[in-house]
N, C-alpha and C positions, 0 to 999 in steps of 0.2 A: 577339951575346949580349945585346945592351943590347934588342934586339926581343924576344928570347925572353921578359928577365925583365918583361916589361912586359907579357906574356901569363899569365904566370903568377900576380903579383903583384895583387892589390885594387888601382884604381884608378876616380876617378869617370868615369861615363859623359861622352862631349864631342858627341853628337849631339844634347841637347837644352838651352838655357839658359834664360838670361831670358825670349825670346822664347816657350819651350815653357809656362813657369812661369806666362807672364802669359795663357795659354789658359786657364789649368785656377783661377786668380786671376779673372778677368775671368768665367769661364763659371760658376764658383761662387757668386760675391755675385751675379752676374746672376739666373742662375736660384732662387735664395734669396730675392733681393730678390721677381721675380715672385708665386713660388708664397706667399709670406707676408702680400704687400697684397692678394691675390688673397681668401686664405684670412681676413685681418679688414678685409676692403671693408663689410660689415657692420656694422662700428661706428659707421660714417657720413663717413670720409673719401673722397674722391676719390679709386680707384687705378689710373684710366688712367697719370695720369701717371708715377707708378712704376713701374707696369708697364714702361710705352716706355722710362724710365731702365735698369732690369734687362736688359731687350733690346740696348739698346744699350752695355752693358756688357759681352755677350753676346757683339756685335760687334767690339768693342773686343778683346777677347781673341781671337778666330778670327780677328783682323786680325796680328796679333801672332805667330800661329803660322805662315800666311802669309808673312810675313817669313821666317822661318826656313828655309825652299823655295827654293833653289838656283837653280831653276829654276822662278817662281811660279805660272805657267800649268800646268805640271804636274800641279798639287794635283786636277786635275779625272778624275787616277787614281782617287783616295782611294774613287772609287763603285763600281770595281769587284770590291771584296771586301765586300760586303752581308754574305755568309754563312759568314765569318769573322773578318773584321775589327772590332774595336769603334771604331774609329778610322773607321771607313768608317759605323757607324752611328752615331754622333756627327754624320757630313758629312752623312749623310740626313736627320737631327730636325734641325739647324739650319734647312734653309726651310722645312721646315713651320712651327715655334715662330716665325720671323720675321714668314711668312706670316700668320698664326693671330692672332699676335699684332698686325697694323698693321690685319688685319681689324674690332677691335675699337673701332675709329674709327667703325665704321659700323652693327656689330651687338655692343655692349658686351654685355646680357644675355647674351646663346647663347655668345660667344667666349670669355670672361673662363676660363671654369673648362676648357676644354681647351687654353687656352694655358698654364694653369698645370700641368695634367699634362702636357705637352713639353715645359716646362720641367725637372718631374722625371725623365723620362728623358733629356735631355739630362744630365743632371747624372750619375746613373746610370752614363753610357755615358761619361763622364770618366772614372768610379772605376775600369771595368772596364777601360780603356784601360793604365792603370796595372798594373794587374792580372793582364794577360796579357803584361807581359815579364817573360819569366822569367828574363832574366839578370842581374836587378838584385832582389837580395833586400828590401832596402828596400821595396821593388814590389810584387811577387809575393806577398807575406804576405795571406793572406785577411786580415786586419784595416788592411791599409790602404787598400781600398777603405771601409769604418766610418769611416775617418778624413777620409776625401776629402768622403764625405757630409755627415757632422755637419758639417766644418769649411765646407761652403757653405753650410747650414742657419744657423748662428751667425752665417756674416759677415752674409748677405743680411737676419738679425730685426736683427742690429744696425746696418747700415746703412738701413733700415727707420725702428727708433727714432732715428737721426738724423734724416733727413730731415721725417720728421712736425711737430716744431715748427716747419720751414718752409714748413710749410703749414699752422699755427696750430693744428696737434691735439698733443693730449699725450691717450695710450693708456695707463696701465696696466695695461691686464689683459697688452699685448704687453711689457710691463716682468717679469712675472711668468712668460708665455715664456723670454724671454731670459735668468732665470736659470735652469731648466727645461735649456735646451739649456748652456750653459756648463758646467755639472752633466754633462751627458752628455759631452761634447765632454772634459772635463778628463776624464773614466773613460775614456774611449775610449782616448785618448792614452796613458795610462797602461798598458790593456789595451796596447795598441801595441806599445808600446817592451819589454815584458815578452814577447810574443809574439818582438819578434825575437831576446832572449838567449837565449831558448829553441830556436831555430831557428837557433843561432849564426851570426847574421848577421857580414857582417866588423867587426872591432873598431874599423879608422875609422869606418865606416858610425855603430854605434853612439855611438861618441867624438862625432862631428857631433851627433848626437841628443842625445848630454846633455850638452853643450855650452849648448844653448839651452831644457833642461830644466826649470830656474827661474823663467826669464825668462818664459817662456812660459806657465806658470801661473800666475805672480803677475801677472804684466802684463796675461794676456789671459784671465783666468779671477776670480781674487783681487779684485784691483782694480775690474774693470767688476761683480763684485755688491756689492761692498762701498760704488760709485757707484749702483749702480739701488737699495740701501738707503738713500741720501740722498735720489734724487730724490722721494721720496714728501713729504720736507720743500722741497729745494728741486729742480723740474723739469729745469732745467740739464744738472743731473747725469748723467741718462739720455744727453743727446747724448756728454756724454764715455765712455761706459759703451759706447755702441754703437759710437761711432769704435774704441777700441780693442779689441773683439770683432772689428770688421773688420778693422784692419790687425793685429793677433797671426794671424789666419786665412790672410789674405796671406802674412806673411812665414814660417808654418810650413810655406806649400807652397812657397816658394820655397828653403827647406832642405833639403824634401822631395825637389823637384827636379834642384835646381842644386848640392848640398854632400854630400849625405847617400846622392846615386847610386851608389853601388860596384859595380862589377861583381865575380860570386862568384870569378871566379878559380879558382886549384888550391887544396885543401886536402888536408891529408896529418893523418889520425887518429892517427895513431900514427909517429914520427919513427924511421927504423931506426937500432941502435948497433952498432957494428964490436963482437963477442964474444958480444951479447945476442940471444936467441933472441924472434922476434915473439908477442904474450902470446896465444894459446888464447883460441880463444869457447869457454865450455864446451857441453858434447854431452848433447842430450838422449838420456836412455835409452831406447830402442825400446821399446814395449812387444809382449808377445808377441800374435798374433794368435787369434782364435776359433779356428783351426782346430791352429796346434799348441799352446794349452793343453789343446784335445779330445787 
């Protein structure tokens, strides 16, 4: 009895943790970080070397989920679902984006901008990963692949804007970014969470979500413009503004992941009562056809 109700009951998913969480962590600021020094290498900083940070970021994460494999040598299944798997085309843009990317040691012009778009489909092929299990509603909702995106988008400008005063540049115009995305990122979320009451996801599920509701806005929304509105006085500011744009990023997927997984379970619409008759869809009325109103 105790197996059955644990079939039927909401409970969170136990095949993916920390280790799953810090893939989709790791692969998001990574590939954020890339595609964004990539994108204001123009301003006049140097962004090999962030690049190679984002990469190895990249690595850091797909090292992480590795871990998680039972069996690690294994993993070198994952290639042969190309033509269904998003998880399998995640393992594919990995060497290339590595590739592409260590290439740029030797040909920075030509490399720079296609290592930045495998980075974008790497990130992509995160959200969809998410996206096609269908038995975690948290998951499955078209809107939280929006949320996977934005939310590496954000971390990667704001860990971005951190990094750059350590390497003597203070960007502005990427200050004015990163409210830009936080702006998005806070509507998405929003959009989000509204998406799953609608879709009456299970009510832990949701409980977990607004649980860290507040916090997550003000902390990771709130706070880091209300910092990038300082730093135009004092500079500072922006690294705290972008720290916390990263780790509020990090720890919503790790909610995401690791708290907020519910599997859907049974659900029963209508609860029968010993006396009460089950309520009637009403019936539409036939309409008569061409030929017997002729």
């Amino acid at each position: 009895m105790k197996n059955s109700n644990s079939r039927i009951s909401s409970r969170v998913q136990r095949n993916w943790d920390w280790r799953a969480s810090g893939n989709f962590i790791g692969g998001g600021v990574g590939t954020g970080l890339v595609f964004w020094s990539t994108l204001f290498s123009p301003l006049g900083f140097d962004s090999l070397p962030l690049m190679l940070l984002g990469l190895a970021l990249v690595g850091i994460g797909l090292f992480c989920v590795w871990l998680e494999i039972g069996r690690p040598w294994r993993a070198l299944n994952v290639f042969k679902h190309m033509s269904t798997s998003w998880m399998s085309r995640e393992a594919l843009v990995a060497p290339l984006l590595f590739s592409v990317g260590a290439a740029t040691w030797l040909f920075e012009p030509l490399l720079v901008w296609p290592t930045a778009l495998l980075a974008l489909l790497f990130l992509y092929s995160q959200a969809r990963i998410l996206l096609a299990d269908k038995g975690i509603p948290a998951w499955r909702h078209p809107r939280c692949a929006l949320l996977v995106i934005s939310t590496g988008l954000t971390e990667g400008c704001g860990l971005l804007i951190l990094a750059l005063p350590l390497l003597d540049q203070h960007q502005p115009e990427i200050w004015i970014l990163m409210l830009g995305l936080l702006l998005i990122r806070a509507l998405i979320w929003r959009y989000y969470r509204t998406g799953l009451k609608r879709a009456n996801a299970p009510a832990a599920c949701q409980k977990q979500l607004a649980a860290v509701d507040t916090k997550f806005l003000w902390l990771g929304h709130g706070l880091p413009a209300l910092l990038l509105g300082v730093a135009w006085v004092q500079p500072e500011a922006a690294m705290v503004a972008g720290a916390l744009a990263f780790i509020s990023g990090a720890w919503i997927k790790y909610v995401l992941v690791c708290k907020a997984s519910f599997v859907q379970g049974f659900s029963m619409p209508h609860l029968p009562v010993r006396g009460q008759r089950a309520p009637q869809r009403p019936q539409q009325r036939s309409q008569p056809s061409s030929a017997s109103a002729v």
